[in-house]
NULOMAR-545091 format. One record per residue (C-alpha): z, y, x. Coordinates in steps of 0.05 Angstrom, whole numbers, plus 32768, in hexadecimal, padded with zeros to 4 digits. Each point is the difference from the previous one (the first is absolute). Layout:
# NULOMAR-545091
ZYX/...
END
This chain:
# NULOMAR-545091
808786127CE8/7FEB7FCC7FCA/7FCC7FD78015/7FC97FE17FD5/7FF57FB97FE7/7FBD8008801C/80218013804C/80357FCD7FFE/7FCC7FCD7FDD/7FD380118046/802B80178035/801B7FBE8007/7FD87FCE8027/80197FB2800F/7FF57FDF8049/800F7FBF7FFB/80197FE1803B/7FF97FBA7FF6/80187FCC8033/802C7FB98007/8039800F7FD9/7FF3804D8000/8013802B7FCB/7FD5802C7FDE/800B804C8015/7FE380367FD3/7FF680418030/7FF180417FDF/7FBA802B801C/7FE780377FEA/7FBD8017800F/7FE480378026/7FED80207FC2/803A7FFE7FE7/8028801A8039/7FD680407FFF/8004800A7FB7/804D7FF88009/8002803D8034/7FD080277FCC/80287FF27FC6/803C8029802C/7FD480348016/7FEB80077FB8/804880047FE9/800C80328034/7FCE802C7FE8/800F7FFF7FB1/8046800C8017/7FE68044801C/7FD180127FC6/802180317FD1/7FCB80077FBD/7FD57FC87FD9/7FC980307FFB/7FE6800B803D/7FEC7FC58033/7FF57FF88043/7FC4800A8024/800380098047/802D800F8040/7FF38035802F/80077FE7804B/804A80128016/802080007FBA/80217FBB7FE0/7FF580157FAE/7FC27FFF7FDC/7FE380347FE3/7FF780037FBD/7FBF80197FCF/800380067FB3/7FF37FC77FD1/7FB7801D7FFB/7FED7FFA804C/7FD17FB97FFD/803C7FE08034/803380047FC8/7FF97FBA7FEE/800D7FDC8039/804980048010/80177FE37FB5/7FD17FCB8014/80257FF7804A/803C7FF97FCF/7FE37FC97FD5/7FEF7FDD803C/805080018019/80087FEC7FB9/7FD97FC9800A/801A7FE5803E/804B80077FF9/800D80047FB5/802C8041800A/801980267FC0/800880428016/7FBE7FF78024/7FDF7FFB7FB8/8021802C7FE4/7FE780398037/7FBC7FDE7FF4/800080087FB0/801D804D800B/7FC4800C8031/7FD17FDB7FD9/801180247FC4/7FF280488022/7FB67FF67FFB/7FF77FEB7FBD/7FDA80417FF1/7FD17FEF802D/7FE47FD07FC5/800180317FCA/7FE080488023/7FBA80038013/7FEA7FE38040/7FF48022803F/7FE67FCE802A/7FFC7FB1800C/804680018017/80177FEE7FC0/7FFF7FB68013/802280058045/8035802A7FD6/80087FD67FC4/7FEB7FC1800D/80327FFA8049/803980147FD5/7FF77FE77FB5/7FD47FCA801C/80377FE18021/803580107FD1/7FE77FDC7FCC/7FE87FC88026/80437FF0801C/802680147FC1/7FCD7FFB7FBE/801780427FEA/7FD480087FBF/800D8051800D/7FD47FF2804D/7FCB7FE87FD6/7FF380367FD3/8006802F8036/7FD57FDC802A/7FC67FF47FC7/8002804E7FF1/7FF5800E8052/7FC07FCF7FFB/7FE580347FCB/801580368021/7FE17FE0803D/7FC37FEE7FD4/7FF380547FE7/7FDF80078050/7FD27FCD7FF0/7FB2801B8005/7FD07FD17FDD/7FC78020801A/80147FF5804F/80287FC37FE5/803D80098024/8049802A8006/7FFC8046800A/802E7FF68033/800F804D8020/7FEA80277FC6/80228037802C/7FCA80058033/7FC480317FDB/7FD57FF88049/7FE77FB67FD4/7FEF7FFD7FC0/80267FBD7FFC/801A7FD98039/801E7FB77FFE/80297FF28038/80157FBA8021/803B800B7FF6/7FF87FF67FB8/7FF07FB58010/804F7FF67FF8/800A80257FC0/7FD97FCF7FD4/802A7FCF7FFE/802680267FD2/7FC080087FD7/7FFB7FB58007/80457FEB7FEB/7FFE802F7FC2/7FC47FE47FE2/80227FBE7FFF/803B80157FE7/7FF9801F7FBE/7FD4803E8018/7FB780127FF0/7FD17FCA801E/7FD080378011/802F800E8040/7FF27FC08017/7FAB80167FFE/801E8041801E/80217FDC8040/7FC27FD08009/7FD0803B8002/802D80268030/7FFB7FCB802D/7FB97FEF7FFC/7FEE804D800E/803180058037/7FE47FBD801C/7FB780178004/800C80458010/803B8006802C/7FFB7FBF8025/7FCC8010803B/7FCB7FCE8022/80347FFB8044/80367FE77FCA/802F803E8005/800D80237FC7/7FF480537FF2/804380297FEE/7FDD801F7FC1/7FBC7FF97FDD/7FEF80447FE2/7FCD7FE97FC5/7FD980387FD5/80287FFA7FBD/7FC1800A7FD7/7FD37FCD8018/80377FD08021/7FD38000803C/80227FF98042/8001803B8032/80227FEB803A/803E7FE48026/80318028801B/80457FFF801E/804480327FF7/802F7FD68022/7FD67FDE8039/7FE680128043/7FB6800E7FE3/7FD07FE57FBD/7FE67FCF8026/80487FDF802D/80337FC97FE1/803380257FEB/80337FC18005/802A800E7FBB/7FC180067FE4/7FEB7FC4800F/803A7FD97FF3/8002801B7FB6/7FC07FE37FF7/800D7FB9801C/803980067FCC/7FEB801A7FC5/7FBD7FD07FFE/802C7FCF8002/8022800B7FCB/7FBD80107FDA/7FE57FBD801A/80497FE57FE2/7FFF80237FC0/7FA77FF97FEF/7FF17FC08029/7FC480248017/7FF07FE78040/7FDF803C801D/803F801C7FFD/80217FC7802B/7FBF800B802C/801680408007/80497FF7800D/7FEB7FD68038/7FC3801C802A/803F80407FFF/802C7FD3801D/7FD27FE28036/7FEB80428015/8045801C7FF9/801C7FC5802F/7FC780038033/80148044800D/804D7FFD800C/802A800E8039/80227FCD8018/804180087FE6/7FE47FFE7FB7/800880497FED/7FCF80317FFC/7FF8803D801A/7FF580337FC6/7FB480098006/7FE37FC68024/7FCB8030801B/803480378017/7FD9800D804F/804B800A8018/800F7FB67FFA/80277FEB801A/802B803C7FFD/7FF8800D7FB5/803C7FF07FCF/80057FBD7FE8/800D7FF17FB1/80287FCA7FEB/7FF580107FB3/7FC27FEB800B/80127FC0801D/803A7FF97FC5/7FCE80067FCA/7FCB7FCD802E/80347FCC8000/801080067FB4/7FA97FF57FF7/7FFA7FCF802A/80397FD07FE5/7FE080167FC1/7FB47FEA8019/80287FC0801E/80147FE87FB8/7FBE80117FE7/7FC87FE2802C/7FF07FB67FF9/7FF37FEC804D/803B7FE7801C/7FEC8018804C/800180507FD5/803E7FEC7FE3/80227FF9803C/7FE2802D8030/801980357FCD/80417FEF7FF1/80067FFB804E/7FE080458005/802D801B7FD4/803C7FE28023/7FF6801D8048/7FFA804B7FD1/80417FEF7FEB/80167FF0803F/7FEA8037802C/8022802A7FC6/80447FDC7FFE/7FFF80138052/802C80318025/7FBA80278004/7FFF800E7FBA/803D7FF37FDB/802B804B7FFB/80437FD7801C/802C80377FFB/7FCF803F800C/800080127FAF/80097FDD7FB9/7FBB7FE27FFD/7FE47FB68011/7FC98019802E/7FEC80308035/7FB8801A800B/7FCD80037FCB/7FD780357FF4/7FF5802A7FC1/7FC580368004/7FF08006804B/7FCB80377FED/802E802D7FD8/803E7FF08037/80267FE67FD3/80297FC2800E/7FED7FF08039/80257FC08025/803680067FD2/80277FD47FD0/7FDA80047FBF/80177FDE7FBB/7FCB7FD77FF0/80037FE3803E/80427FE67FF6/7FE77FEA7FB4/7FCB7FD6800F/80287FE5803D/80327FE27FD0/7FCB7FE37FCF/7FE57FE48043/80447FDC8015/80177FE97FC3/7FB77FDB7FF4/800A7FDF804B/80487FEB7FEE/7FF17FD47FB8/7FBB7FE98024/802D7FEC803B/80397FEB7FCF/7FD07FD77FD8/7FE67FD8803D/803B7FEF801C/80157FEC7FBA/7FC67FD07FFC/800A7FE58046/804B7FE97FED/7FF07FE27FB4/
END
């Protein structure tokens, strides 16, 4: 396998062992990260290996089976495995690993150009052609992407002043979802990038409406705000894939310490970094002790409930995020440190799949009130896992670079 400048450029670290007439001896080290997203790129190989079509993806693994099973290039998931191939991309510099990417990628192009269903469209579009064309600069990603921000955009109510984000669901007149935190970014990006500058208002109001609505005085957040798409007023929080309206549903959460993050990032509005991190506070106070939630932090059969480790994939991903954002340097580092031990309990023989099946992680937990992927490998999971290793290994990378200069 062809390795990257970047990996051979980092991979390498120099001990100098310096003593009366000693010779200087350059030992090779890898780090953790980098170990684990060695045995992921296999296990990734493995699994495109068994993977027949380009146009349908994986989603999730039922308990006793090794293969993924696969949903349609319109289920909102579809997105995320071209993305897990980007990332392999990214790491090792593989050919054939890009090519599989580009031929994935390319299946939901249409996804752009047909009228939207649902918020998905960035979790589709932007985790594919998002990261195709940032590691490539393929002029083709761009277009494509720009035409999913105005399909994207078409949900948008000005009245309510967010995303129509499950236009699906006729029991509210329009809902906005926390979820859709993490879709603005492509809303974001395509404003300053040759699209309409009105998507950037359109992301900014999203977040402010989601902030004062969906946010709650105890600093969890509410699955869905159902709004009265008349009057914009706001009815009331509820939940579809939490214990109750009122418990942390942990995913939940975690999108939110994310995506007003990014917000924060992209608007340099500081109640949205306020935001992010009265989340995260609350999200951390109220963690087991081996860093991964269980899927509803109010579930009353904790501690026998299933655990989710997507949720802890996608907290480690906001929180090294929030680490590069805040200015405090006792923040910065009690993040990136929070974000490490997630990593950590996830690179573990408690969650890693070993040889059980062909994804990266055991255990999360899909819709627990439907019964639906329960404690089972699930593909975002595994997605934001990777984004979350390969940010530890150039932050690590980068400080043992500066220690050595």
């Amino acid at each position: 396998m062809k390795l990257s400048k970047h990996l051979l450029s980092c991979s390498l670290i120099s001990i100098l062992l310096l003593g009366c007439g000693a010779e200087k001896k350059e030992i090779t080290v890898k780090t953790n990260s980098e170990i684990v997203l060695d045995q992921s790129v296999i296990k990734i190989n493995e699994a495109l290996k068994a993977l027949k079509t380009t146009d349908s993806f994986p989603r999730h693994i039922v308990k006793g089976e090794k293969d993924w099973r696969l949903v349609g290039v319109r289920d909102w998931c579809s997105g995320f495995w071209p993305g897990i191939l980007w990332y392999t991309y990214e790491y090792t510099g593989d050919a054939e690993v890009k090519t599989a990417a580009e031929k994935y990628t390319a299946s939901i192009k249409t996804i752009a150009y047909t009228e939207a269903e649902d918020h998905d469209i960035g979790f589709q579009v932007y985790c594919s052609f998002g990261n195709g064309y940032r590691l490539t600069g393929n002029e083709a990603y761009k277009d494509i992407m720009l035409a999913a921000a105005d399909t994207l955009a078409t949900l948008y109510n000005p009245i309510v002043g967010s995303i129509h984000s499950w236009p699906s669901k006729q029991e509210y007149p329009h809902n906005t979802i926390v979820d859709n935190m993490m879709n603005l970014e492509l809303l974001f990006w395509a404003a300053k990038n040759g699209g309409n500058k009105k998507l950037y208002d359109i992301a900014l109001s999203h977040a402010e409406v989601t902030m004062n609505n969906l946010v709650r005085p105890d600093s969890a957040v509410y699955h869905l705000g159902s709004f009265d798409n008349k009057t914009g007023q706001f009815i009331r929080g509820v939940t579809h894939q939490g214990y109750a309206d009122e418990s942390m549903w942990a995913r939940g959460q975690t999108w939110g310490i994310y995506g007003f993050a990014v917000a924060y990032r992209e608007s340099g509005r500081t109640d949205f970094l306020e935001t992010s991190i009265k989340l995260t506070e609350h999200y951390l106070k109220r963690l087991p002790k081996d860093g991964v939630p269980y899927w509803d932090f109010d579930d009353p059969a904790i501690p026998n409930a299933p655990k989710d480790a997507s949720a802890a994939a996608v907290a480690a991903c906001g929180l090294l995020e929030l680490a590069e954002l805040v200015k405090d340097n006792k923040l910065q580092d009690k993040y990136r440190q929070e974000a490490k031990r997630f990593i950590t309990a996830l690179s573990s023989k408690n969650y890693l799949s070993g040889d059980a099946n062909n994804a990266l992680l055991l255990h999360s937990t899909g819709h627990h009130p439907k019964g639906r992927e329960i404690d089972e490998p699930i593909i975002y999971a595994d997605y934001y896992f990777m984004e979350a290793l390969l940010r530890l290994e150039k932050l690590e990378n980068s400080n043992h670079l500066a220690l050595i200069k």
